[in-house]
Every structure is written in structure tokens, then in C-alpha cells.
Backbone bond lengths (Angstrom), bond angles and torsions (degrees), N, CA, C in turn:
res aa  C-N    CA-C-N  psi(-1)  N-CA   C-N-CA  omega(-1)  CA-C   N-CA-C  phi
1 X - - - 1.448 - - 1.520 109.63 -
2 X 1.123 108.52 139.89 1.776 116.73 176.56 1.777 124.41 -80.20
3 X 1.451 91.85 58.30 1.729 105.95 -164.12 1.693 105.04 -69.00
4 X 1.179 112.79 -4.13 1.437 110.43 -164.09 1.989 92.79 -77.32
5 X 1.038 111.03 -47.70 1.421 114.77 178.30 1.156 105.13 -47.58
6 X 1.163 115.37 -75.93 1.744 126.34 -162.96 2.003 97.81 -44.30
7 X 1.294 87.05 -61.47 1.736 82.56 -173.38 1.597 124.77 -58.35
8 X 1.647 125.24 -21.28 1.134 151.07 139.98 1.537 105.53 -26.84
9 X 1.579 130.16 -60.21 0.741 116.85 -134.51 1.642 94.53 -111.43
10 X 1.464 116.96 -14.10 1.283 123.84 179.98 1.487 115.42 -74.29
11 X 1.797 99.86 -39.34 1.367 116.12 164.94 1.387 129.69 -36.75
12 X 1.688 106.35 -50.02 1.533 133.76 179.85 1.396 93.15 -53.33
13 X 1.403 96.11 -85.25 1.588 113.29 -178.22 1.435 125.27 -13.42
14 X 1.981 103.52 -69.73 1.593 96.32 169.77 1.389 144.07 -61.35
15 X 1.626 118.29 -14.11 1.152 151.56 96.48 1.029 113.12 32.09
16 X 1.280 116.73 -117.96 1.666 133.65 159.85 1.343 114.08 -39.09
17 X 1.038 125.26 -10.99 1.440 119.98 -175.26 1.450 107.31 -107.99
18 X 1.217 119.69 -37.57 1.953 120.97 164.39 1.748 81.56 97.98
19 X 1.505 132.57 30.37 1.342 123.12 168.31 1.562 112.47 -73.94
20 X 1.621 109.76 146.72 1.667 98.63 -171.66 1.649 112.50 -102.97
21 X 0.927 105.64 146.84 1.685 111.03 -164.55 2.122 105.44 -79.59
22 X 1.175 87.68 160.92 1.354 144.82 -16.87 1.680 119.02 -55.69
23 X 1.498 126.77 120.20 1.876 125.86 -164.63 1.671 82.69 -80.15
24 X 1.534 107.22 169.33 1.294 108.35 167.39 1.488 105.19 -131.35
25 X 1.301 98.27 152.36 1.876 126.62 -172.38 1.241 114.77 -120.90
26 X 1.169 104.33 146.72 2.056 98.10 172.40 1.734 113.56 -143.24
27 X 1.124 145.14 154.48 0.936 163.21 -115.12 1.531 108.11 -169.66
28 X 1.277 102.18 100.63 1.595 114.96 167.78 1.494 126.79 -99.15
29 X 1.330 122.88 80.45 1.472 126.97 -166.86 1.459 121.69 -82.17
30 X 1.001 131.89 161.95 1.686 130.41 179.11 1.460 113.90 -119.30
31 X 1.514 116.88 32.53 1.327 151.27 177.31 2.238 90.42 -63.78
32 X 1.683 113.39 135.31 1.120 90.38 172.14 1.633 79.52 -157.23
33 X 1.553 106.18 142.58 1.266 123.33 -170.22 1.325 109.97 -46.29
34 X 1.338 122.87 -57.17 1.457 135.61 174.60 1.619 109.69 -17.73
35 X 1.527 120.07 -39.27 1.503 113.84 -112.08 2.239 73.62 -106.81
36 X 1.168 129.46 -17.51 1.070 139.04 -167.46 2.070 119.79 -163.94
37 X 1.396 97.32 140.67 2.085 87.60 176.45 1.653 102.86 -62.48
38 X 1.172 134.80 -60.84 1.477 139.78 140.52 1.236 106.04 12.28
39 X 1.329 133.88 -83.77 1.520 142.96 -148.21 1.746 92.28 -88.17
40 X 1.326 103.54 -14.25 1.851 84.37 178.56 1.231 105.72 -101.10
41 X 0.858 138.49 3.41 1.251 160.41 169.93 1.744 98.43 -57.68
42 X 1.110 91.25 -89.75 1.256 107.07 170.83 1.929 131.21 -6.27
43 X 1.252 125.87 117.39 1.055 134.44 -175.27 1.562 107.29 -64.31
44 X 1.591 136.90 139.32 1.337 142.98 175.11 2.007 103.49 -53.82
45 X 1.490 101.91 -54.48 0.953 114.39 166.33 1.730 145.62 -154.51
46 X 1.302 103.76 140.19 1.995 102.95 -151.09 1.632 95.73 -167.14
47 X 1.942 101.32 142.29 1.362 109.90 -173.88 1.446 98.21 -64.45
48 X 1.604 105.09 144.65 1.805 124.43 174.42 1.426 90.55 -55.19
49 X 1.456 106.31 164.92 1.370 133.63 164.42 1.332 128.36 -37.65
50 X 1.845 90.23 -54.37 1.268 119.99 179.63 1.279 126.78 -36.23
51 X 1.753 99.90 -31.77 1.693 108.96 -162.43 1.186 99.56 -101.75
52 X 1.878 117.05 115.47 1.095 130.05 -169.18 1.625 113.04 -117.30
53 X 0.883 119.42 -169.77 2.215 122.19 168.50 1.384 97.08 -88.81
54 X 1.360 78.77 125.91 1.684 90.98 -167.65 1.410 134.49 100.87
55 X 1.310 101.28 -29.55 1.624 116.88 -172.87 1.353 110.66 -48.45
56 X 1.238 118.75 156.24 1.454 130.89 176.15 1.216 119.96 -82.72
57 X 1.235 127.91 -22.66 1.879 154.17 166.34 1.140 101.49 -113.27
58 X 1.758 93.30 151.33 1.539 121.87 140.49 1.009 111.48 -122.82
59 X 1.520 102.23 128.39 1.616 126.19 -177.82 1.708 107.32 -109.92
60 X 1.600 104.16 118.24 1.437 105.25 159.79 1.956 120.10 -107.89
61 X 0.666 93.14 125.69 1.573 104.68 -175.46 1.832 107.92 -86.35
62 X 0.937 105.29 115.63 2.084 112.58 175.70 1.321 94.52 -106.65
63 X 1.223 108.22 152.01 1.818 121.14 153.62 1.609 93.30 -120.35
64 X 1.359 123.50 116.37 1.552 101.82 163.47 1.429 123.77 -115.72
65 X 1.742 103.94 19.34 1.338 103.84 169.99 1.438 103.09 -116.20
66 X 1.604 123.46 37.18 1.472 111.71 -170.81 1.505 108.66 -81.32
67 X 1.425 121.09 -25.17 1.427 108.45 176.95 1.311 99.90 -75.42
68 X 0.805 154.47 29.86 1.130 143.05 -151.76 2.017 113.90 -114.56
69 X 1.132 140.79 120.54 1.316 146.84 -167.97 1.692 109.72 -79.14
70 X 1.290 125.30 121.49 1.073 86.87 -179.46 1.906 133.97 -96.10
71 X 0.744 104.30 35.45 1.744 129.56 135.14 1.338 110.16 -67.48
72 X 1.411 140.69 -50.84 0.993 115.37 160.75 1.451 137.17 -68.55
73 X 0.936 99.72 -26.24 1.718 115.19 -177.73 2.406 87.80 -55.50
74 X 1.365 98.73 -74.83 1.071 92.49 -179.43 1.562 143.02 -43.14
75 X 1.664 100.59 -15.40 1.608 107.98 171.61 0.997 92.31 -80.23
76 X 1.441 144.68 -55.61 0.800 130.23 -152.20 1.516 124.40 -75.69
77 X 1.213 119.07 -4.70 1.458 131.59 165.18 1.764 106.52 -76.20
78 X 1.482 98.27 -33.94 2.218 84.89 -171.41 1.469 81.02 -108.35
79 X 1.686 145.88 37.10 1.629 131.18 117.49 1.201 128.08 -61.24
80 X 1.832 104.90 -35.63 1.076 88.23 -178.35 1.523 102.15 -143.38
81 X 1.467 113.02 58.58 1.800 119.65 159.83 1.541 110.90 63.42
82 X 1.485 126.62 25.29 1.153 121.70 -160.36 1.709 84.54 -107.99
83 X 1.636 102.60 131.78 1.599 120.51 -178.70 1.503 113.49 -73.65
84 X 1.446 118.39 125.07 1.681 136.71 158.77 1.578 96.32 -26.46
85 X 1.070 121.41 135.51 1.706 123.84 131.48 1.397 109.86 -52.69
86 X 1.464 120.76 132.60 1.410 102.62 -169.72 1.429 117.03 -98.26
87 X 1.706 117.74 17.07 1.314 115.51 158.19 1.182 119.73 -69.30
88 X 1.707 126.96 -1.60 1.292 128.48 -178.65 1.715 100.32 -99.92
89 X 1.097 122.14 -21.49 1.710 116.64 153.59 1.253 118.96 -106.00
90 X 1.449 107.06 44.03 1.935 139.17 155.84 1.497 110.73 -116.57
91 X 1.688 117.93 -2.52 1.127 114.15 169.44 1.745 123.34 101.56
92 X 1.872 78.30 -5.64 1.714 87.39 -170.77 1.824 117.25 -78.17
93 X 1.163 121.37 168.24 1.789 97.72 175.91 1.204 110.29 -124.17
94 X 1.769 132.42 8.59 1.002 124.97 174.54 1.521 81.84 -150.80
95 X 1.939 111.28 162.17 0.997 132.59 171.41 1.866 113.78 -92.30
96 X 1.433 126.32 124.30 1.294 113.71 179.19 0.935 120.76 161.50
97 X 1.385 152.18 137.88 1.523 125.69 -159.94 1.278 150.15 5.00
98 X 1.345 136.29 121.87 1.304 118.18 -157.07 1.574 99.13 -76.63
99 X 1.295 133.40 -4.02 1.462 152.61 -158.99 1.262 118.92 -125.19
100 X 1.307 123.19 -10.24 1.470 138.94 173.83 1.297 102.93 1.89
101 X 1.280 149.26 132.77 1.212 135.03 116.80 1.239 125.92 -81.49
102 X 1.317 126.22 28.24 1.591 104.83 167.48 1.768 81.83 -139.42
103 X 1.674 125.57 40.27 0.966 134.82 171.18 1.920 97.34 -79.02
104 X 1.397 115.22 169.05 1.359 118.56 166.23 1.596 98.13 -94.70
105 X 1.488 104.87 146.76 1.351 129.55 -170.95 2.114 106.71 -39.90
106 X 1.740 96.60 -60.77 1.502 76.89 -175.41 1.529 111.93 -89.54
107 X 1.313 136.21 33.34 1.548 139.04 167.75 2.257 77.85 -87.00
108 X 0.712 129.13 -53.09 1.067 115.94 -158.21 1.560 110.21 -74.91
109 X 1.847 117.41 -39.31 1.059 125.24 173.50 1.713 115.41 -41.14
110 X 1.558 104.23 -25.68 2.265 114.22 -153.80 1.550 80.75 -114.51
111 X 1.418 143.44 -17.52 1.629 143.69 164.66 1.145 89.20 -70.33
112 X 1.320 126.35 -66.99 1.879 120.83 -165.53 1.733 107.70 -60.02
113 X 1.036 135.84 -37.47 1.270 158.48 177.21 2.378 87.43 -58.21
114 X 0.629 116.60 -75.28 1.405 122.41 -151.90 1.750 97.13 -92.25
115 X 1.358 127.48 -19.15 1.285 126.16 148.11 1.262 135.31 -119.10
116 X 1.077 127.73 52.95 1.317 154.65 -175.46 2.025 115.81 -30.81
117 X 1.233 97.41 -63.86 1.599 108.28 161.10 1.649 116.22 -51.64
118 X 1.174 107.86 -59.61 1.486 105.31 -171.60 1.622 109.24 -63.90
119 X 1.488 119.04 -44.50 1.152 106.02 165.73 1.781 148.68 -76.13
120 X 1.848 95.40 8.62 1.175 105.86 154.78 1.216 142.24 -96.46
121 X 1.740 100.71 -9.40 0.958 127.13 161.56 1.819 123.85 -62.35
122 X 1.596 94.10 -43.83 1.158 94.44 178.05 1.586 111.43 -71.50
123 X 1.802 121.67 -44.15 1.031 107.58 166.48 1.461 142.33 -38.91
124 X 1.154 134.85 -29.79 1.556 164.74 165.59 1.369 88.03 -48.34
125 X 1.406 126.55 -77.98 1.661 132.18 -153.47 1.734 92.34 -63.21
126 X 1.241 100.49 -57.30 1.919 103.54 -176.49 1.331 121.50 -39.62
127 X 1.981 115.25 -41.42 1.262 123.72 158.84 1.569 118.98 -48.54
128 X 1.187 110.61 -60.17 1.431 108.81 155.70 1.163 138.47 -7.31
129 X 1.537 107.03 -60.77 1.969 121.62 -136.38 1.798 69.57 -83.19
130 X 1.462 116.06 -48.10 1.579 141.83 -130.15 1.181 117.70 56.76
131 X 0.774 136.48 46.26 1.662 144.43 156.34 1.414 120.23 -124.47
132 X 1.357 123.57 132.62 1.355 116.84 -175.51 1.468 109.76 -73.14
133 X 1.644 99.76 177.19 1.588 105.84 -163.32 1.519 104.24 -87.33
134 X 1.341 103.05 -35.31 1.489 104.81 162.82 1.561 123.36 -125.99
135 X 1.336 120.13 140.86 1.504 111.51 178.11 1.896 118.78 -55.20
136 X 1.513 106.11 -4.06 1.306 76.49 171.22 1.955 106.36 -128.60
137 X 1.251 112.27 -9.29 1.773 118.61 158.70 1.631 103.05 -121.20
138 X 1.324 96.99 140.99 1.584 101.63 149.97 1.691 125.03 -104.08
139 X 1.461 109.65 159.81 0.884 106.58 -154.14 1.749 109.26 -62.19
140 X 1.525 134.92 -8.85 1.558 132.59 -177.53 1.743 85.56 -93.58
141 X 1.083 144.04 -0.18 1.399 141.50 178.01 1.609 93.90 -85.41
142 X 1.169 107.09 -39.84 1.595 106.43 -164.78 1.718 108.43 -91.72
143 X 1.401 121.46 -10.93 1.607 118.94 -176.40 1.994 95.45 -94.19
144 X 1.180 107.03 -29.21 1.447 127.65 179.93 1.565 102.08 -70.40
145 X 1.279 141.78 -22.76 1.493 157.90 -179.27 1.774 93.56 -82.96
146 X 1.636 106.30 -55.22 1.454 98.63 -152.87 1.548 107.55 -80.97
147 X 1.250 119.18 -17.63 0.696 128.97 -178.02 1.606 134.35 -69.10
148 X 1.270 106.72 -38.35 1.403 134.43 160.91 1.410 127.47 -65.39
């Protein structure tokens, strides 16, 4: 998860706001058990990581669509007129890095497919590091997938 933002921005916030610490923050994610064993794991709701002894925040983290199927998730978008991201009628099945590594192999194969530059770009740097992007494809394994 990209907590560095969120906490960045809560920081600002309490900040600008003259709130006295520890201020508290909360975090509404669209995390849903289904989607990974990991994510079911996962508590509905529990303080972020972030919030340590001492810390300057308290962060509570909710999932409130984690029971949630995603078939349901999707009725519940044409109940009530709420618009697709349209990388999901690009074929994609989750929203999140175009580079994911803890993406599934062909979400990345139909990302490499629809960003072509960026992921040769990234390939180039990966040649570099010499280490692949993931222990089990690298990233010219995966432009070599989309391609075909």
C-alpha cells in the first residue's frame, strides 16, 4: 500500500490545522478479503502501522467493503450508477500500479500490452539493477508475454 502519501498528507493537514498530537486520521481502503489469503487475513478494522509510541498520529485503518464479493462490489455499482474505472474495460482486474509486483502475472502481461513505453523503460532500469522484478518473471519475460 502507498502509505507514504496518505501519512504525508495527514501530517500536512494536522499541520495546517494546529491539531494537538497525537491528532487522529483514518483510512478508508477498498481492500476485500476475496481479492488475496493476505487481505483476508486482514482485520475490518485496526490502528495503521504507522501509529507508533511516540507517534505524532493515530491512524485507524477500515476496510468496509472486505466482505464484500466482487460480484457484489459490481452490483452494487449498476444499483446505484456509480462509473467503472475504465482500466477495468481495458481488461485489467484490479486497480494499482501499472508495475505491481505483487500484481498477477497476466494483469501485468494486458498493463505491458496498453503501456508499452513505460514498461520498457522499466525493463532497461531492471537490466541495470540485475535482478529481476519479480522472483518468478522478469520484467523482458513479461513485454515478451504481451507481445505474443
Amino acid at each position: 500500500m502507498k502509505t507514504v502519501v496518505g501519512r504525508d498528507f495527514a501530517d500536512e493537514t494536522g499541520a495546517e490545522l494546529h491539531l494537538a498530537r497525537p491528532y487522529r486520521a483514518g483510512y478508508a481502503m477498498g481492500m476485500r478479503a476475496e481479492e488475496s489469503p493476505a487481505r483476508a487475513k486482514k482485520p475490518v478494522i485496526e490502528l495503521h502501522r504507522m501509529t507508533g509510541k511516540g507517534s505524532i498520529r493515530q491512524v485507524t485503518t477500515w476496510l468496509p467493503i472486505h466482505h464484500l464479493t466482487t460480484d457484489e462490489v459490481w452490483q452494487i455499482h449498476r444499483d446505484h450508477g456509480i462509473a467503472r474505472h475504465p482500466a477495468y474495460d481495458m481488461g485489467m482486474r484490479r486497480l494499482s500500479c501499472r508495475a505491481c509486483p505483487l500484481a498477477k502475472t497476466e494483469d501485468l502481461i494486458r498493463s505491458a500490452q496498453l503501456n508499452p513505453s513505460l514498461f520498457a523503460e522499466y525493463a532497461e532500469a531492471e537490466q541495470e539493477m540485475g535482478k529481476p522484478f519479480k522472483k518468478s518473471i522478469s520484467l523482458r519475460q513479461i513485454i515478451e508475454r504481451a507481445r505474443s
